[in-house]
LOLOMI-394765 format. One record per residue: x, y, z of N, C-alpha, C in turn; residue number from 0. Coordinates in nm, 3 decimals, decimal comma, always signed. Last residue first. Example, Ala and Ser with C-alpha at 12.3 -4.5 7.8 and 13.67 -1.06 7.14 Angstrom:
ATOM      nc1      nc2      nc3     cac1     cac2     cac3      cc1      cc2      cc3  resi
ATOM   +1,285   -0,225   +0,708   +1,367   -0,106   +0,714   +1,290   +0,003   +0,787     1
ATOM   +1,319   -0,569   +0,780   +1,230   -0,450   +0,780   +1,320   -0,330   +0,780     0
***
This chain:
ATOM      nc1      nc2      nc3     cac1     cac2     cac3      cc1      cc2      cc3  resi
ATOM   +0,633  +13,853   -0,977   +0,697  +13,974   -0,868   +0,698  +13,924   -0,746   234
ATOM   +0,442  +13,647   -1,078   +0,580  +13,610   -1,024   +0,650  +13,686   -0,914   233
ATOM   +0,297  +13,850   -1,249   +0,250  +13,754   -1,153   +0,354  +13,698   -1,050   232
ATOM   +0,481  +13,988   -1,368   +0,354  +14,058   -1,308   +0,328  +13,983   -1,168   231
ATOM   +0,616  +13,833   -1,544   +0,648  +13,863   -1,446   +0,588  +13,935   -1,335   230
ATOM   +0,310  +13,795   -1,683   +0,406  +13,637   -1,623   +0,509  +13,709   -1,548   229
ATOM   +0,344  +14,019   -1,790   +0,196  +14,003   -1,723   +0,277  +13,871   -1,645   228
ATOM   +0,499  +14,017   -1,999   +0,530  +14,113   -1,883   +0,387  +14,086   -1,789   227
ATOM   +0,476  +13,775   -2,165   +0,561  +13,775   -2,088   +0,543  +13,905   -1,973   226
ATOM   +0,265  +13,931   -2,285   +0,204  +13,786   -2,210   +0,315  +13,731   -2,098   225
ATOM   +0,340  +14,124   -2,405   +0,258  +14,149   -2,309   +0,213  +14,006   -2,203   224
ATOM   +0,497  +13,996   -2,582   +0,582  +14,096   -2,528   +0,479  +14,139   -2,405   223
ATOM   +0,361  +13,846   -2,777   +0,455  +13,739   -2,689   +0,469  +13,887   -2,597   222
ATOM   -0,061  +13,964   -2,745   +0,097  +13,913   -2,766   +0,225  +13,924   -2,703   221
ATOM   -0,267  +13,934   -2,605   -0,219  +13,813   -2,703   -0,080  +13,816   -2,734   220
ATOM   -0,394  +14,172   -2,434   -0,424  +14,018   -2,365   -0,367  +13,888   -2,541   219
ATOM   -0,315  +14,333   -2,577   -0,250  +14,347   -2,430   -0,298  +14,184   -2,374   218
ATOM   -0,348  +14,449   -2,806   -0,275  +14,335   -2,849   -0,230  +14,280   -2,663   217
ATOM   -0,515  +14,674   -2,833   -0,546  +14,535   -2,887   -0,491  +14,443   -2,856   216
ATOM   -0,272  +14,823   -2,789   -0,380  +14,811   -2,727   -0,394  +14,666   -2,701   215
ATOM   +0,028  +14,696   -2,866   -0,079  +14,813   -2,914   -0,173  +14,750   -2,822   214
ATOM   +0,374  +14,718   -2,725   +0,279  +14,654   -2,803   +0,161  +14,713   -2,824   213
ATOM   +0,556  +14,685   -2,503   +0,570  +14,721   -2,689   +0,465  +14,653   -2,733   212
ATOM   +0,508  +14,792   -2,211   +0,495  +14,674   -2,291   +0,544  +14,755   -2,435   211
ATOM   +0,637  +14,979   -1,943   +0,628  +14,932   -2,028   +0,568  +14,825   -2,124   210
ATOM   +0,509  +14,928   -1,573   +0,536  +14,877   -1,642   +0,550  +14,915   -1,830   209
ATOM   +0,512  +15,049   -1,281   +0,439  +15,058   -1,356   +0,504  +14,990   -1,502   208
ATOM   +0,416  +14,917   -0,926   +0,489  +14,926   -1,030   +0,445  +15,001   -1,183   207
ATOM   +0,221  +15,080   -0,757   +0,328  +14,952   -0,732   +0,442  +14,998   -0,792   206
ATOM   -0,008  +15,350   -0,829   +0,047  +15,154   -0,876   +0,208  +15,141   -0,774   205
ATOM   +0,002  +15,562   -0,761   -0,114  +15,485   -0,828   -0,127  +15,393   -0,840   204
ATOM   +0,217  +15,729   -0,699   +0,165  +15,695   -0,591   +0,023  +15,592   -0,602   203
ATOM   +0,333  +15,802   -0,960   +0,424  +15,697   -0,854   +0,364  +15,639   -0,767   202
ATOM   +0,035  +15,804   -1,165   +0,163  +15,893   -1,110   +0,181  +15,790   -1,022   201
ATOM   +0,006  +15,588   -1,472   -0,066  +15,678   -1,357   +0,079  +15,745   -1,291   200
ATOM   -0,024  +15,442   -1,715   +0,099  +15,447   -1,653   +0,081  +15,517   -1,517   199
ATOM   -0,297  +15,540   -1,835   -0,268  +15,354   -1,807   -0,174  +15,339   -1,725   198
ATOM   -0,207  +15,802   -1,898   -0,342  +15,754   -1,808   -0,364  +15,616   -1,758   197
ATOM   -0,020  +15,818   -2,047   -0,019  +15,843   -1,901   -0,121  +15,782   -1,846   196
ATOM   -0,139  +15,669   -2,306   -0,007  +15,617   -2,205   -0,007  +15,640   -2,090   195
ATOM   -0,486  +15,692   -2,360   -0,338  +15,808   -2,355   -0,237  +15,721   -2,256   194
ATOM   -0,612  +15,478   -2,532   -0,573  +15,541   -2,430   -0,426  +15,573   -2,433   193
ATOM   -0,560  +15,371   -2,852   -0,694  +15,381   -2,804   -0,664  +15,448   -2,653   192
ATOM   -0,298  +15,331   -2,893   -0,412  +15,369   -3,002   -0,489  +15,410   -2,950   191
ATOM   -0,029  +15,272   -2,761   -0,133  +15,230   -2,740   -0,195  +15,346   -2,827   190
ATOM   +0,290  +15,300   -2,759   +0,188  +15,256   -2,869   +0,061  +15,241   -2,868   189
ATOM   +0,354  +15,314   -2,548   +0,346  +15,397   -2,614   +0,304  +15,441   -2,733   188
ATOM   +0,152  +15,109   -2,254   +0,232  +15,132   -2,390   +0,243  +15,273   -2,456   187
ATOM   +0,127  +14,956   -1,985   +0,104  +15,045   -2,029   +0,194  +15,083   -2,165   186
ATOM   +0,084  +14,799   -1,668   +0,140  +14,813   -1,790   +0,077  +14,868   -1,874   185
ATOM   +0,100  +14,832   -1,335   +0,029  +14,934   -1,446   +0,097  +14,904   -1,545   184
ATOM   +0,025  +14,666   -1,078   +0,135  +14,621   -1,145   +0,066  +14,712   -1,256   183
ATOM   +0,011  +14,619   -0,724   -0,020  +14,679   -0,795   +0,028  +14,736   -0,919   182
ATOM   -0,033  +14,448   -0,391   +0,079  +14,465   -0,473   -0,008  +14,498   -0,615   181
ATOM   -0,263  +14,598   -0,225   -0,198  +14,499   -0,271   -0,107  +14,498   -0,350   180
ATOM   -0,480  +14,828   -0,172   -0,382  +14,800   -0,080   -0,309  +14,638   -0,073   179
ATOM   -0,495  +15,020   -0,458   -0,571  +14,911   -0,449   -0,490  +14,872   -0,329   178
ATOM   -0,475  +15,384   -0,475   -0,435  +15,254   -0,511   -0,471  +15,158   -0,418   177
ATOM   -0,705  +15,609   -0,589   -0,634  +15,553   -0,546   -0,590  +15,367   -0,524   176
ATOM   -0,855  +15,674   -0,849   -0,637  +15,667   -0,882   -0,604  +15,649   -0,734   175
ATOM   -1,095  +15,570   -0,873   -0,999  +15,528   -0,909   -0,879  +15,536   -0,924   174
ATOM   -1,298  +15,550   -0,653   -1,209  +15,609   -0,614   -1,099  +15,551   -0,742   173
ATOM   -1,678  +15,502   -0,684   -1,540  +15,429   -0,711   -1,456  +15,580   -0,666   172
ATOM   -1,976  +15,399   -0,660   -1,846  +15,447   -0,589   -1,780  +15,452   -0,665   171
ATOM   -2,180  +15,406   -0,933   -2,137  +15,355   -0,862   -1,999  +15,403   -0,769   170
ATOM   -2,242  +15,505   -1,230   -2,383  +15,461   -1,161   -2,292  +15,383   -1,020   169
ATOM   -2,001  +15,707   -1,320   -2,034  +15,594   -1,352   -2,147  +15,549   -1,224   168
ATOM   -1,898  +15,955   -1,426   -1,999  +16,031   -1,329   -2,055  +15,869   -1,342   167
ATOM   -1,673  +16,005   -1,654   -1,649  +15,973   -1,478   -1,755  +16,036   -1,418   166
ATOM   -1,891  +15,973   -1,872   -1,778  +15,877   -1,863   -1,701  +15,921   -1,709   165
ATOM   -2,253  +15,964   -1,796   -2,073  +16,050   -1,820   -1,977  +15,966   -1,767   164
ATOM   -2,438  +15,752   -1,912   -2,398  +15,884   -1,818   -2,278  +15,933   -1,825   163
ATOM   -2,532  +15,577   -2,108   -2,646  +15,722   -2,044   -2,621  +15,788   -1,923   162
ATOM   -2,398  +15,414   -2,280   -2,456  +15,412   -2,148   -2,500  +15,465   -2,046   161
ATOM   -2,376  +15,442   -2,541   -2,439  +15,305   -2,470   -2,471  +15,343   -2,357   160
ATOM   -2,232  +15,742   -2,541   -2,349  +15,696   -2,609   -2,462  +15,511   -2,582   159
ATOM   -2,046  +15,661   -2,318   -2,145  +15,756   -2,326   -2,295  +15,724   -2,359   158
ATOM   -1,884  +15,461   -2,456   -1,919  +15,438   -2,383   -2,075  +15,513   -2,329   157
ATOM   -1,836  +15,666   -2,750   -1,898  +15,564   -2,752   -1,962  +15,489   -2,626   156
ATOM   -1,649  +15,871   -2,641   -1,789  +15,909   -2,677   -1,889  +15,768   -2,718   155
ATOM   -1,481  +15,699   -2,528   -1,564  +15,763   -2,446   -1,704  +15,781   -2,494   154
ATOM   -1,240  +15,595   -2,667   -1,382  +15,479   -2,689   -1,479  +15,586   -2,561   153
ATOM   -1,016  +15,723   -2,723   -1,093  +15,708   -2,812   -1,200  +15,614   -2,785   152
ATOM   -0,904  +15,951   -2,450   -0,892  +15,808   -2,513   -0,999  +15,799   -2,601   151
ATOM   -0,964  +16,104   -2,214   -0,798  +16,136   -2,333   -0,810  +15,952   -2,357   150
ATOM   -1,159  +16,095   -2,030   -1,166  +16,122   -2,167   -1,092  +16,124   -2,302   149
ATOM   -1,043  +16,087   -1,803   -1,143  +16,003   -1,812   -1,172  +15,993   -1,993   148
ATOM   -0,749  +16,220   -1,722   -0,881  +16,280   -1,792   -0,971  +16,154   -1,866   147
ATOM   -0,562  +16,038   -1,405   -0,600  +16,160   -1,512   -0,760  +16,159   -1,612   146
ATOM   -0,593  +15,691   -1,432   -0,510  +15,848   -1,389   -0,571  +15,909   -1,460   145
ATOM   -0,700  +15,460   -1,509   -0,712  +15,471   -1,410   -0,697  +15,604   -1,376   144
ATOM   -0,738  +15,319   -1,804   -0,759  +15,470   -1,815   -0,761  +15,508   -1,607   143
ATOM   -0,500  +15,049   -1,890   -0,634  +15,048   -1,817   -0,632  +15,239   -1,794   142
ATOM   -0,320  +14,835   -2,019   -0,405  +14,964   -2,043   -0,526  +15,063   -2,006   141
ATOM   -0,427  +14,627   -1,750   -0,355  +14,604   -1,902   -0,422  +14,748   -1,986   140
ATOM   -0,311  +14,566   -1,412   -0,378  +14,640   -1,532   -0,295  +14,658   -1,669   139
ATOM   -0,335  +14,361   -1,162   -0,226  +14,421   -1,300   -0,348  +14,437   -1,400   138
ATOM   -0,326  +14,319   -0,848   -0,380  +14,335   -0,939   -0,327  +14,416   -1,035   137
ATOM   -0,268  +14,048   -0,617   -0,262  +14,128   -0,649   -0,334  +14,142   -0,778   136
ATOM   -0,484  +13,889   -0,458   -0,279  +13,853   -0,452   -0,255  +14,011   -0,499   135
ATOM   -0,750  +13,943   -0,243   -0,704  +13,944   -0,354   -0,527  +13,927   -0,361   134
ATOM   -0,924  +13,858   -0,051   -0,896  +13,730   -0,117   -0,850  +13,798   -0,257   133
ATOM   -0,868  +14,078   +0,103   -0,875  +13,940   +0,191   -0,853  +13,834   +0,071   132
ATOM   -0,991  +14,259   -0,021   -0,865  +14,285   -0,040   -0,810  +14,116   +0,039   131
ATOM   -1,246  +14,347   -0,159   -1,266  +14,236   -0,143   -1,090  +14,199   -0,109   130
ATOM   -1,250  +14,599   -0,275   -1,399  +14,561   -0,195   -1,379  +14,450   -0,119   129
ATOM   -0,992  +14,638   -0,376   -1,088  +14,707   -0,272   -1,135  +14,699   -0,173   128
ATOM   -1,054  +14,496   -0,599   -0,956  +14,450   -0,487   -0,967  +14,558   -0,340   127
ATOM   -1,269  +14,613   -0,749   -1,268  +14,527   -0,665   -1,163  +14,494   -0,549   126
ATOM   -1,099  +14,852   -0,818   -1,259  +14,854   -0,699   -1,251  +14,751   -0,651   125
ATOM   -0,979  +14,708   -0,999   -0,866  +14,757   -0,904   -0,956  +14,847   -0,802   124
ATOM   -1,126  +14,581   -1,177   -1,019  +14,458   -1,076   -0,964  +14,577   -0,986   123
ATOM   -1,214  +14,819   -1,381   -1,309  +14,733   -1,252   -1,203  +14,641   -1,113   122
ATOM   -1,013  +14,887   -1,436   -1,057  +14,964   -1,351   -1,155  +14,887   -1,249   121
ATOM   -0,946  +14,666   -1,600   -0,885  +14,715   -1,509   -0,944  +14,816   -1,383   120
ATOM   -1,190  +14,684   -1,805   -1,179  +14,576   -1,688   -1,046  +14,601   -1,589   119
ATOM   -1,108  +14,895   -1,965   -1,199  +14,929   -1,884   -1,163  +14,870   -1,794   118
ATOM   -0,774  +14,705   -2,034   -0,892  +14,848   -2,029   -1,002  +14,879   -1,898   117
ATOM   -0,788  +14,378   -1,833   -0,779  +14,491   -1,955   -0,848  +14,594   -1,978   116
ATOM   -0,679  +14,323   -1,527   -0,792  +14,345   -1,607   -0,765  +14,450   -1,698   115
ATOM   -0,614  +14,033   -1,280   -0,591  +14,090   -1,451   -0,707  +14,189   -1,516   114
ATOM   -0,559  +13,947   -1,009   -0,692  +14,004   -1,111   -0,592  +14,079   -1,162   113
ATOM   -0,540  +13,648   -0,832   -0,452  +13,778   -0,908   -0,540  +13,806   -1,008   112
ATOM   -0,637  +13,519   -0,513   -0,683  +13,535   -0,655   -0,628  +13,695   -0,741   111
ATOM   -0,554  +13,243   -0,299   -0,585  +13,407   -0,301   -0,602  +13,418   -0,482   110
ATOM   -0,768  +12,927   -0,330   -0,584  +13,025   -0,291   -0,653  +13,165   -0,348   109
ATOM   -0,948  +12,795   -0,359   -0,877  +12,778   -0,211   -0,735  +12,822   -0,220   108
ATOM   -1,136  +12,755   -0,555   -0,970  +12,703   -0,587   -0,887  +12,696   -0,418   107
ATOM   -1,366  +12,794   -0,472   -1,345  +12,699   -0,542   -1,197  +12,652   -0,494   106
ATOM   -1,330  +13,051   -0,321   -1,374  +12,939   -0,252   -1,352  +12,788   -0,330   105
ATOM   -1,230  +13,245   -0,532   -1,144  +13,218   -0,398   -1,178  +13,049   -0,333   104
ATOM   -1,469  +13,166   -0,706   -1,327  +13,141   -0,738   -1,268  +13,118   -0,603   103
ATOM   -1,681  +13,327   -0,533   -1,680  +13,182   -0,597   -1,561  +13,118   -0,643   102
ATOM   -1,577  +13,589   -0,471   -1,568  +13,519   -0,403   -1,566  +13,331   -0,454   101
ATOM   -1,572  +13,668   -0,776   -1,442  +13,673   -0,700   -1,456  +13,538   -0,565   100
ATOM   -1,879  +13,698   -0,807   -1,750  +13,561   -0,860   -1,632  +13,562   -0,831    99
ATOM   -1,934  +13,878   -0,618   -1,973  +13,715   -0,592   -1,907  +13,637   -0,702    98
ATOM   -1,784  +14,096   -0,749   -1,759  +14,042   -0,566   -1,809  +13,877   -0,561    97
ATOM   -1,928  +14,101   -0,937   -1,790  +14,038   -0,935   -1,733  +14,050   -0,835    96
ATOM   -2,182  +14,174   -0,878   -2,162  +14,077   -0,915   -1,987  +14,084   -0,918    95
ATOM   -2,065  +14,465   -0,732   -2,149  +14,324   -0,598   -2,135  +14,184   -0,701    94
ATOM   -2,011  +14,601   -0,964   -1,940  +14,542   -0,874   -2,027  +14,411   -0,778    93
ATOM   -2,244  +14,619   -1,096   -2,178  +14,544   -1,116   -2,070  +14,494   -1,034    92
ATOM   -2,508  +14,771   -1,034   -2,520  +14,637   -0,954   -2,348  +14,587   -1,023    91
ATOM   -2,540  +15,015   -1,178   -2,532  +14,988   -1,070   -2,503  +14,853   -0,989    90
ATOM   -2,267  +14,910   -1,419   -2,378  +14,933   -1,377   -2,437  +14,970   -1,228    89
ATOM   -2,043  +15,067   -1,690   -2,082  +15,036   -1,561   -2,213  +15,046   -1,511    88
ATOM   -1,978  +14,887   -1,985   -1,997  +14,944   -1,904   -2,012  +14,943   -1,784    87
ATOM   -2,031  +14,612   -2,095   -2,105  +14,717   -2,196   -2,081  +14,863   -2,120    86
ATOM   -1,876  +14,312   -2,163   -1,850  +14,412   -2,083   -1,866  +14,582   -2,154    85
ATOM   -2,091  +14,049   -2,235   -1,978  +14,169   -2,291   -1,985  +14,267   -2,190    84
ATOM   -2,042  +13,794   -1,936   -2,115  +13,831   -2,055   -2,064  +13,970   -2,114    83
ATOM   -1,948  +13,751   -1,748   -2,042  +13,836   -1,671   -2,088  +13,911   -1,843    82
ATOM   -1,711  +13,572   -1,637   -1,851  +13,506   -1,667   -1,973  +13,614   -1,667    81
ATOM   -1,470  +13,653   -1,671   -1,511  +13,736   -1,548   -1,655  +13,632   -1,530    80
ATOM   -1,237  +13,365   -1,661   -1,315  +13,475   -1,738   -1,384  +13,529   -1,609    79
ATOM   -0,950  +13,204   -1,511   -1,100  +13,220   -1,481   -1,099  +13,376   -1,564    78
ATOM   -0,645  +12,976   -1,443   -0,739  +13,132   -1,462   -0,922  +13,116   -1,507    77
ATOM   -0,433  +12,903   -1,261   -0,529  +12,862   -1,266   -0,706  +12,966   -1,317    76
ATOM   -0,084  +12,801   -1,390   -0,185  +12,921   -1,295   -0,305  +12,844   -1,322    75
ATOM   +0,066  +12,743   -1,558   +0,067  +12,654   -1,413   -0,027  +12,708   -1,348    74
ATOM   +0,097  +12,733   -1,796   +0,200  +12,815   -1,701   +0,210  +12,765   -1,586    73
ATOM   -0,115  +12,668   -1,944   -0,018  +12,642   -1,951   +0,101  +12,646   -1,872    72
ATOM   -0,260  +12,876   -1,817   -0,301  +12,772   -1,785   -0,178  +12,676   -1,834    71
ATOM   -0,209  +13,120   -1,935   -0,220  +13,132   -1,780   -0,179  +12,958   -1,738    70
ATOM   -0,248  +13,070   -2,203   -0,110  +13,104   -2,149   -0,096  +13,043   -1,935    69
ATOM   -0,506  +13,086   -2,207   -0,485  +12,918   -2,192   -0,304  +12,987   -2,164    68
ATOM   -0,570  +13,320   -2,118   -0,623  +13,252   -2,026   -0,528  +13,110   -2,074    67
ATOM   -0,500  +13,458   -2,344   -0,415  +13,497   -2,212   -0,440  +13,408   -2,116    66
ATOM   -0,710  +13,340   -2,544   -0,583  +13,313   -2,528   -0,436  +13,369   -2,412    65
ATOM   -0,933  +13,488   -2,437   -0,880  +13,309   -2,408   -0,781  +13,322   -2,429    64
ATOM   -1,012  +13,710   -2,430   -0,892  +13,697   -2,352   -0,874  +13,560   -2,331    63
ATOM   -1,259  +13,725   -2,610   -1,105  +13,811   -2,636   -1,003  +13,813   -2,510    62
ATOM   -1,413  +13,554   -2,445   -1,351  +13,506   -2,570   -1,226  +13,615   -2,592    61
ATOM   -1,537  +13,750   -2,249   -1,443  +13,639   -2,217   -1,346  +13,524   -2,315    60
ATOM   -1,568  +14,016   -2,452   -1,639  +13,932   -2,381   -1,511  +13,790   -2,337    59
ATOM   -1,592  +14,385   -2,487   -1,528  +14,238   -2,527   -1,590  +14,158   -2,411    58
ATOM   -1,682  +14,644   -2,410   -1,726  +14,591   -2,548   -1,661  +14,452   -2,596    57
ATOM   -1,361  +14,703   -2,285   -1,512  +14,776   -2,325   -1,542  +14,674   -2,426    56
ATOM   -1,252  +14,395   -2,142   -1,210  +14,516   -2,179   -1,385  +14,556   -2,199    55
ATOM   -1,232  +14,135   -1,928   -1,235  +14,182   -2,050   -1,238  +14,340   -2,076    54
ATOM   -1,063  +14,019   -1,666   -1,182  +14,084   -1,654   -1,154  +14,126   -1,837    53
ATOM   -0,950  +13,731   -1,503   -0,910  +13,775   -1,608   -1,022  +13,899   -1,650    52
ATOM   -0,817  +13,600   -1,236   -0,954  +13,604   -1,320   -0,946  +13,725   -1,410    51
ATOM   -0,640  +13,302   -1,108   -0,612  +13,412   -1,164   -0,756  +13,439   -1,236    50
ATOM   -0,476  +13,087   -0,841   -0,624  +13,129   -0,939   -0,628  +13,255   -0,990    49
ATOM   -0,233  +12,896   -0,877   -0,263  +13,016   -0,787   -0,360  +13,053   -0,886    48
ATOM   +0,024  +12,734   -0,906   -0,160  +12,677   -0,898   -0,221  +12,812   -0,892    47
ATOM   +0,281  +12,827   -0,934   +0,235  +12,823   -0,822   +0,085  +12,730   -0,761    46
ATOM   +0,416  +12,766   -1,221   +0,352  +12,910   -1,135   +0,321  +12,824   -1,021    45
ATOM   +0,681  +12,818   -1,478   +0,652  +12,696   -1,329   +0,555  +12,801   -1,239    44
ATOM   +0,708  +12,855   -1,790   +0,703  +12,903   -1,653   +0,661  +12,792   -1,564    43
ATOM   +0,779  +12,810   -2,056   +0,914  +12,812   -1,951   +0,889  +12,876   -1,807    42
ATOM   +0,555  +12,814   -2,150   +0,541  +12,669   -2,128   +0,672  +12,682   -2,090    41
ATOM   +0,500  +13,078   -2,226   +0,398  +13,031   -2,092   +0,463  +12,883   -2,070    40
ATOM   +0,642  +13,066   -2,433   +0,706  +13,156   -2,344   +0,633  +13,122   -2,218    39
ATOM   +0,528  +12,941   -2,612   +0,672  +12,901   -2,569   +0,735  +12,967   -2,464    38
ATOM   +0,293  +13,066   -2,702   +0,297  +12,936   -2,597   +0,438  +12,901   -2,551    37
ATOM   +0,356  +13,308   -2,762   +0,335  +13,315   -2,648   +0,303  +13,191   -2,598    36
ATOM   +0,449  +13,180   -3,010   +0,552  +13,244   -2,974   +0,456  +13,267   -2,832    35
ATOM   +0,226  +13,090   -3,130   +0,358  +13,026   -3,133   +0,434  +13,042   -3,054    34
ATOM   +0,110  +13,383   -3,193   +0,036  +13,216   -3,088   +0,146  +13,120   -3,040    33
ATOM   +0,118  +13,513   -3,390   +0,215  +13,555   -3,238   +0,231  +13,388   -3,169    32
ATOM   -0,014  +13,487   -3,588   +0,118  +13,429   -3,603   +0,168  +13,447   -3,495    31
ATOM   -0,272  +13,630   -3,480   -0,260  +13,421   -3,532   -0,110  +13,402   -3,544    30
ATOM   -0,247  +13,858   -3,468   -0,242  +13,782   -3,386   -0,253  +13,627   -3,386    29
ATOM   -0,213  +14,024   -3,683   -0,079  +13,986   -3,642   -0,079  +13,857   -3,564    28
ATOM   -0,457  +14,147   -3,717   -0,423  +14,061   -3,846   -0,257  +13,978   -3,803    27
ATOM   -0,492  +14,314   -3,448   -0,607  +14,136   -3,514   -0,518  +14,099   -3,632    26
ATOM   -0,328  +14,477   -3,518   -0,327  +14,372   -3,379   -0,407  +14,252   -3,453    25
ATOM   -0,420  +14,643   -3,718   -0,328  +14,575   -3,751   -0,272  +14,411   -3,611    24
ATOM   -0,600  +14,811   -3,568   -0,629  +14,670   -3,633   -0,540  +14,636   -3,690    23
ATOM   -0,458  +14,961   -3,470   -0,473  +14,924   -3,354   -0,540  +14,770   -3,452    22
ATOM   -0,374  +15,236   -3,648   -0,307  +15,123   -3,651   -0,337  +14,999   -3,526    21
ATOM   -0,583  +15,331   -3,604   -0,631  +15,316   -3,703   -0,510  +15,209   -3,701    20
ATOM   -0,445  +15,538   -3,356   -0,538  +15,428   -3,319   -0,586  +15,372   -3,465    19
ATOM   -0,223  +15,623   -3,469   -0,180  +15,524   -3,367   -0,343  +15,437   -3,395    18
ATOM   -0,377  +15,847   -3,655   -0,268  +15,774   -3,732   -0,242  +15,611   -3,581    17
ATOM   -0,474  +15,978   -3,449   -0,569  +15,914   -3,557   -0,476  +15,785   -3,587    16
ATOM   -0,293  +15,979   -3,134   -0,358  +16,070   -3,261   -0,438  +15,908   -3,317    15
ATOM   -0,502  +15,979   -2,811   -0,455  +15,900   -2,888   -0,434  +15,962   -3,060    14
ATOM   -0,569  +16,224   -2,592   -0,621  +16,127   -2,696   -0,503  +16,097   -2,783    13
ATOM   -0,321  +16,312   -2,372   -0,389  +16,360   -2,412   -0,439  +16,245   -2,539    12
ATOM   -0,041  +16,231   -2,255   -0,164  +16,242   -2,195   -0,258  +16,271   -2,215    11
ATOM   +0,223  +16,257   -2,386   +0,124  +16,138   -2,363   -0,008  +16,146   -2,300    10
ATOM   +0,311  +16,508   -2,224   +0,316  +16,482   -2,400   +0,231  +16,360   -2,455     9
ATOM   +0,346  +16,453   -1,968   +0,257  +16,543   -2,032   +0,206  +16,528   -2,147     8
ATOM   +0,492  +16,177   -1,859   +0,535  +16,290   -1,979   +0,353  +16,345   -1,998     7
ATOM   +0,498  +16,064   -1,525   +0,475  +16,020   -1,651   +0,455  +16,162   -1,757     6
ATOM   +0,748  +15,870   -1,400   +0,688  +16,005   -1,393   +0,611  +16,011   -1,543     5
ATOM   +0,861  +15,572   -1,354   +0,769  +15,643   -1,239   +0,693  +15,784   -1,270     4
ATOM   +0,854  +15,295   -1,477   +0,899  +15,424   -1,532   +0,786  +15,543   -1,435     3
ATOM   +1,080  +15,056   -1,494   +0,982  +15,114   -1,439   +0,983  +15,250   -1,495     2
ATOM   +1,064  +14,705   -1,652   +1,139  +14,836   -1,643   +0,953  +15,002   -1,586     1
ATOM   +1,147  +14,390   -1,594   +1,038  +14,486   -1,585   +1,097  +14,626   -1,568     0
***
């Protein structure tokens, strides 16, 4: 895991055209990766340890099965958010994933490592928050936590669904400070859709912050993100 504590100016600002138009090239890659991130989940030995996986803007618990059957292969014990496409923030959403956080903890009867892509990062890292007693830790997969709410290509769209300003969201939150658990920021230079810095945050935001090679899209499928999320967990 390579760290990279300060993060470049030069990255911090929207995504150009040319990166994010290459972000569907992820979907046409991702059937041949499959191979290659089961071989890499099936040289791990985990613990049992319950893991819940939060989806991104506009994705639903299907665009992270396959991080989920990695999980499961591995030895972990993972869980979708169950909270249907993730359209935004509502007033009531946290309290619901307080009560499936809790439902998991209680099911499985071990502390619970929240994964959450994009948006869903932001959400896992309130929650752990709200709920720090039954969280292990929490690793964000491109997630817009630092800096300008806006230096990323899915705002004006969030906006437009959801009738308030992309950092003025129907609920608390404190997002660049950090979650009081071990705290894992992977983050790409490749990413299409959010500015690098903003996923990578400053020294005092995360834990750790993590590299991947890989594009957005590609944070919950392929081999190079599935492995740095498996040392994530392990740390």
């Amino acid at each position: 895991m390579q760290d990279h504590p300060e993060p470049a100016l030069a990255d911090g600002g929207v995504p150009p055209l040319a990166r994010f138009l290459a972000e569907g090239q992820a979907l046409v890659s991702r059937p041949f990766t499959a191979w290659a991130a089961r071989r890499i989940a099936a040289t791990r030995r985990a613990d049992g340890r319950a893991v819940m996986v939060i989806p991104g803007f506009m994705a639903r618990d299907i665009f992270t099965l396959r991080l989920r059957r990695m999980l499961r292969i591995a030895g972990y014990a993972p869980h979708g958010w169950g909270l249907g496409m993730n359209r935004g923030a509502t007033p009531d959403l946290l309290d619901r994933l307080c009560e499936q956080l809790d439902a998991i903890a209680l099911d499985e009867g071990t502390p619970v490592s929240l994964i959450g892509w994009s948006l869903g990062g932001l959400y896992a890292r309130e929650l752990a928050k709200l709920r720090p007693e039954l969280v292990d830790r929490v690793i964000t997969l491109g997630s817009p936590f630092s800096g300008d709410l806006r230096a990323n290509r899915a705002w004006k769209l969030y906006e437009r669904l959801n009738g308030h300003p992309v950092d003025q969201p129907p609920m608390q939150v404190d997002l660049t400070r950090k979650p009081p658990m071990k705290t894992f920021a992977l983050w790409s230079a490749n990413d299409g859709i959010v500015a690098p810095a903003c996923a990578r945050g400053l020294p005092h935001e995360a834990d750790s912050n993590v590299e991947v090679k890989c594009r957005h899209m590609d944070f919950v499928s392929a081999p190079a993100a599935i492995t740095a999320i498996f040392d994530a967990l392990e740390a």
